[in-house]
C-alpha positions as CSV (number, residue, x, y, z in Angstrom):
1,X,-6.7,-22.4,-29.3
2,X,-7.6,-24.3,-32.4
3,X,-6.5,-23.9,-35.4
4,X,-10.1,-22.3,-36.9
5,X,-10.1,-20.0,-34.0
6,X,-7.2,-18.2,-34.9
7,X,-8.0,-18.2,-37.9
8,X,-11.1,-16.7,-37.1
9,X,-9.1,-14.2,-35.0
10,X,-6.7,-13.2,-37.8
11,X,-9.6,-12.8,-40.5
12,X,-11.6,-10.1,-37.5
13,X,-8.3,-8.1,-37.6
14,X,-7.9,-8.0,-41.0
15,X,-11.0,-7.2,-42.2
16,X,-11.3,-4.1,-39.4
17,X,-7.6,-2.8,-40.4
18,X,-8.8,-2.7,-44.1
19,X,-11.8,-0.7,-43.3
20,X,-9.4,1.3,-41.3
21,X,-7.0,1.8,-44.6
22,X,-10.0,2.5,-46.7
23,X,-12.0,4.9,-44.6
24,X,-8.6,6.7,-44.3
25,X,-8.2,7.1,-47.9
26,X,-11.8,8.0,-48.5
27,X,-11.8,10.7,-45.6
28,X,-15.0,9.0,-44.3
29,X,-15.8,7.4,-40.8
30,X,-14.1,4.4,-39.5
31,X,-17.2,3.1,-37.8
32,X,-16.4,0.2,-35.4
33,X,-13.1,-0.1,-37.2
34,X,-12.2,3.3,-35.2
35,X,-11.8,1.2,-31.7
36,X,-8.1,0.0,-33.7
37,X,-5.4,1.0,-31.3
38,X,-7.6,4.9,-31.2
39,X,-7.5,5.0,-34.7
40,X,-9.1,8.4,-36.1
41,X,-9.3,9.8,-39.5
42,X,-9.1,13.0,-38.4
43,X,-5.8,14.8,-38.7
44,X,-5.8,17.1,-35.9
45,X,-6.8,13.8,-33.9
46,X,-4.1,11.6,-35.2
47,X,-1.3,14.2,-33.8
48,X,-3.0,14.2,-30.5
49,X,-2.9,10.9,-30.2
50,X,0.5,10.6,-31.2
51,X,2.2,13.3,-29.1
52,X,0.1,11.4,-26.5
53,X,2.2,8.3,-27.6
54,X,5.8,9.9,-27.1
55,X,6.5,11.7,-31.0
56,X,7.0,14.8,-31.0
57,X,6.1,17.7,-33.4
58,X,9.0,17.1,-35.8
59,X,8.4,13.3,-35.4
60,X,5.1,14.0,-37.0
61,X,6.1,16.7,-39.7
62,X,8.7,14.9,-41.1
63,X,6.8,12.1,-42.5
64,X,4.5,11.9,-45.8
65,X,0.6,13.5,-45.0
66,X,-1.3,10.5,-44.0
67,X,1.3,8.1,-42.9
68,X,0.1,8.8,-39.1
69,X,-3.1,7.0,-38.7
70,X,-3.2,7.5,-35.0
71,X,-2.7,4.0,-34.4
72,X,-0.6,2.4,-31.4
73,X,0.3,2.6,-27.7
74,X,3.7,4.0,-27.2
75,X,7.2,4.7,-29.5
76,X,9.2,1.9,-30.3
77,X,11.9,4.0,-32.0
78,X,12.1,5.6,-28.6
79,X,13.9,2.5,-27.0
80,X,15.3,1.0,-30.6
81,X,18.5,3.2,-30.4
82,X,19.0,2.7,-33.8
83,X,22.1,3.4,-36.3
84,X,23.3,4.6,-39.5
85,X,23.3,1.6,-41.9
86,X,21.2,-0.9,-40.2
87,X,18.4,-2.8,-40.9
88,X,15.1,-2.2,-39.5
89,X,12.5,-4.5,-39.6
90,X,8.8,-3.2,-38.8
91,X,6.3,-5.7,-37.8
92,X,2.6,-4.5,-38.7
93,X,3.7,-1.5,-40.6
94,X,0.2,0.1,-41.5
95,X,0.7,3.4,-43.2
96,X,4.3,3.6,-42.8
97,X,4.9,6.1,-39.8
98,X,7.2,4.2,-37.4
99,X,9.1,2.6,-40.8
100,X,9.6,6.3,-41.8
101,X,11.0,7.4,-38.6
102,X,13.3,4.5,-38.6
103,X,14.1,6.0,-41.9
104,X,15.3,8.7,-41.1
105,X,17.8,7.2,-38.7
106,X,19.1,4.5,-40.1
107,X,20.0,6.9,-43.4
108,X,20.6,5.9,-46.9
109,X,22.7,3.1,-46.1
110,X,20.3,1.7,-44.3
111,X,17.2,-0.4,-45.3
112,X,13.7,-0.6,-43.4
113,X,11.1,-3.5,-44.3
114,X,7.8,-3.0,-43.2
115,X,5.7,-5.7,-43.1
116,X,1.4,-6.0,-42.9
117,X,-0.7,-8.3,-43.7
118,X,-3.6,-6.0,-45.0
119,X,-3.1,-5.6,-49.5
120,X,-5.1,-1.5,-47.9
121,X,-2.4,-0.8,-45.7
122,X,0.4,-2.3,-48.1
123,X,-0.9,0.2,-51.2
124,X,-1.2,2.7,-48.8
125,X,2.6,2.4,-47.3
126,X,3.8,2.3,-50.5
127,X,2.3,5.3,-52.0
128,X,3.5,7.1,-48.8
129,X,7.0,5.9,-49.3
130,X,7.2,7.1,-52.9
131,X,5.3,10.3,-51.9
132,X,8.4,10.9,-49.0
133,X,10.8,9.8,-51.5
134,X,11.8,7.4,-48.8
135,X,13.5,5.0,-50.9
136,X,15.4,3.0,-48.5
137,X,12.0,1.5,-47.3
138,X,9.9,-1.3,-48.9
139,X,6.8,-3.2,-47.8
140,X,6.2,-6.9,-48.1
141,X,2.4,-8.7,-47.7
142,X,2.8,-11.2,-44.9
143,X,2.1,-12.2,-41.4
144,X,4.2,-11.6,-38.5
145,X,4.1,-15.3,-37.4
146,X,5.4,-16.6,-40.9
147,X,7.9,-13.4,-42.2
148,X,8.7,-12.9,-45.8
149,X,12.4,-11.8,-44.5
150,X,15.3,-14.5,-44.7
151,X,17.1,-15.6,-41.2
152,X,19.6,-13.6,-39.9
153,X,19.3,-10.5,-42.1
154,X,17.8,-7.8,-39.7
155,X,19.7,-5.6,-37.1
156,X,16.8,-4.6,-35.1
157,X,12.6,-5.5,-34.6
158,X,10.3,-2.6,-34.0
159,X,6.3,-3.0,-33.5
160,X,3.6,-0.7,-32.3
161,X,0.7,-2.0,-30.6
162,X,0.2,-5.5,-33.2
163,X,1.7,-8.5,-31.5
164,X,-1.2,-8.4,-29.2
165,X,-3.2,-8.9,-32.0
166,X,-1.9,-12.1,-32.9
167,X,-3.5,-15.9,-31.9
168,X,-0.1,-17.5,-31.7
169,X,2.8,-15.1,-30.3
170,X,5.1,-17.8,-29.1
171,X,5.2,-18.7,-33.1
172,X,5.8,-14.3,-34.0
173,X,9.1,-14.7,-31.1
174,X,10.3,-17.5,-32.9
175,X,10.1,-15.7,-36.6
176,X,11.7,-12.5,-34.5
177,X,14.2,-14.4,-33.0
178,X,15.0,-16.7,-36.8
179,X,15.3,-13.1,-39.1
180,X,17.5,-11.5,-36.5
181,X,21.1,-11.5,-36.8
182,X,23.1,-12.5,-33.8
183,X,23.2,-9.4,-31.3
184,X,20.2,-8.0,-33.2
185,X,17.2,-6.7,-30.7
186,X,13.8,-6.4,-30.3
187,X,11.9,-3.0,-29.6
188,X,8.3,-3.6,-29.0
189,X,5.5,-0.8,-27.9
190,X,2.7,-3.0,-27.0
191,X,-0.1,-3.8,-24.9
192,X,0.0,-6.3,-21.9
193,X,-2.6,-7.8,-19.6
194,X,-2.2,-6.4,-16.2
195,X,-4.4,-8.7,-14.8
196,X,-6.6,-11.7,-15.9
197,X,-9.0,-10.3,-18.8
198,X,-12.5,-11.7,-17.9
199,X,-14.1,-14.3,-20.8
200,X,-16.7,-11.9,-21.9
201,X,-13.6,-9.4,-23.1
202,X,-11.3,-12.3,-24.2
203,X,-14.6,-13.3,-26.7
204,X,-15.2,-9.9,-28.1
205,X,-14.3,-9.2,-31.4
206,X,-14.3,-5.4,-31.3
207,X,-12.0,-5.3,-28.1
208,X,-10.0,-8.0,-30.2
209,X,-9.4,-5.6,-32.8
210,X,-9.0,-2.5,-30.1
211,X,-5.8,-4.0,-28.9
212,X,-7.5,-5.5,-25.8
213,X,-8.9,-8.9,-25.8
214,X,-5.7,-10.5,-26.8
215,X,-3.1,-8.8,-24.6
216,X,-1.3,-11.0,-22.2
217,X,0.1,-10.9,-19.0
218,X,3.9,-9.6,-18.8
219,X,5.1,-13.0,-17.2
220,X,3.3,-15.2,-20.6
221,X,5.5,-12.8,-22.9
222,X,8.6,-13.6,-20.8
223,X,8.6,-17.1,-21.0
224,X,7.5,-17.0,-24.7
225,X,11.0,-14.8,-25.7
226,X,12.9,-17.1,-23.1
227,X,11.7,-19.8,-24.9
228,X,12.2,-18.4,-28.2
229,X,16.0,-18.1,-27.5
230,X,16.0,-14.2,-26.2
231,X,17.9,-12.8,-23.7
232,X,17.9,-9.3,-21.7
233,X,14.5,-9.5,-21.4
234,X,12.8,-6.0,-20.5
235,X,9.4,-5.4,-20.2
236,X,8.6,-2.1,-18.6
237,X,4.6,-1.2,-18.0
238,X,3.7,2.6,-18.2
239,X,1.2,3.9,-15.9
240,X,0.7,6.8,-18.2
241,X,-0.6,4.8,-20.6
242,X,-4.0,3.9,-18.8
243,X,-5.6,7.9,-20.0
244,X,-5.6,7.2,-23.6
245,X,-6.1,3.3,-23.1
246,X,-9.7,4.3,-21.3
247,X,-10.4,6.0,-24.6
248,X,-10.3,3.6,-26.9
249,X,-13.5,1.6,-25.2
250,X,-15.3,4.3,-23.6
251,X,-17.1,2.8,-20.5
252,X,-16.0,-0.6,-20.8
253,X,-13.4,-0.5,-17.8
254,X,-10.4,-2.2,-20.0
255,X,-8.0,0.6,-18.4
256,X,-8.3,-2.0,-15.3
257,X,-7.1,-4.9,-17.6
258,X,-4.8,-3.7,-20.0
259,X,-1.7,-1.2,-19.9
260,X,0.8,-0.3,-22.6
261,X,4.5,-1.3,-22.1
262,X,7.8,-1.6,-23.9
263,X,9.5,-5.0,-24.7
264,X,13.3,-5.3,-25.1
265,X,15.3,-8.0,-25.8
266,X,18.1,-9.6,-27.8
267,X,19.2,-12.4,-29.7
268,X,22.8,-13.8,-28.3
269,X,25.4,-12.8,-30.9
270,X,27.0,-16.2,-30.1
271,X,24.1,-17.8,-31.8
């Protein structure tokens, strides 16, 4: 992929992401931003989709109003197994809800860094956190394949449903694998290709942006983390997945293309 396409890629995502974070703090209709991940400005929605995902009730209720956009495919936190004092490290934070969560666990001697790459969802994050009072949480402007974050600083990677979105993932395992401190892991909700998209969804924008047209195949992502210096690699598909992946292109037959998965994996701690 040239350099121009991904660029053209990344620009796509970013401007439907900020139409996302702006029709959500208008109240109004996403319009074709809504295909993002099921993205939904509507409340009542948003908790379906997310119980749907693997948070519960309390999950939901214990973050700031509006922090739950509906977006994403699954619940990193879920595998993360995370600690009191560590550092959390969020990769396409949005409106804050999985950084929240991670919160929560990791207490006040802990310290979460979300990071986005849209200045909609950044504001947004950050008027959530100080709404929550969540003070152990910040939220830097960047991309996830060049991270504001210095090396070896974070105990543990969570994502939901955005390293699919980016044109060069080899380069986002490598900036994983560089902030992580030896023994740190990865916990990834994502989707994955289970099969060979056809060009005519690979091409298309909109799917792009609906977590589709860039997913890729489960072996790809293994040799990518291999490469990147991981180890323990798990990637685990879930069928379950395929009834709320349908919904996000009505008709379009990507739940025969695309499933949502969890990615594990750690750095060596002899590195």
């Amino acid at each position: 992929m040239s350099q121009s396409q991904s660029d053209g890629i990344r620009q796509n995502v970013r401007q439907a992401y900020s139409e996302v974070a702006e029709a959500s703090n208008e109240g109004e209709c996403c319009g074709e931003a809504s295909s993002c991940c099921g993205v939904s400005e509507d409340k009542q929605i948003n908790t379906l989709i997310s119980t749907r995902l693997g948070y519960s009730q309390e999950d939901l209720d214990s973050v700031p109003e509006g922090a739950d956009m509906g977006l994403g495919c699954g619940n990193p936190r879920a595998i993360a197994s995370l600690k009191p004092g560590e550092v959390v490290l969020d990769l396409g934070s949005g409106g804050g809800f999985d950084a929240f969560l991670a919160a929560q666990e990791v207490g006040d001697k802990g310290h979460v860094i979300g990071i986005d790459m849209t200045p909609g969802m950044l504001s947004k994050a950050r008027a959530n956190a100080e709404k929550g009072g969540f003070s152990q949480v910040e939220f830097r402007l960047g991309e996830i394949e060049y991270l504001p974050v210095a090396d070896a600083t974070i105990d543990v990677i969570v994502s939901n449903c955005v390293i699919n979105l980016s044109p060069d993932k080899p380069q986002v395992f490598r900036e994983a694998f560089r902030v992580l401190k030896p023994g740190g892991r990865l916990a990834v909700s994502d989707v994955v290709a289970s099969t060979e998209l056809p060009e005519s969804m690979r091409n298309d924008p909109y799917l792009h942006s609906a977590c589709v047209a860039g997913a890729s195949l489960v072996t790809e992502l293994e040799g990518w983390l291999e490469a990147a210096g991981f180890t323990d690699i798990v990637i685990q598909p879930k069928d379950e997945s395929l009834e709320f992946i349908r919904d996000w292109a009505p008709g379009r037959g990507i739940e025969d293309y695309v499933i949502s998965a969890t990615i594990e994996a750690v750095k060596p701690a002899s590195v």
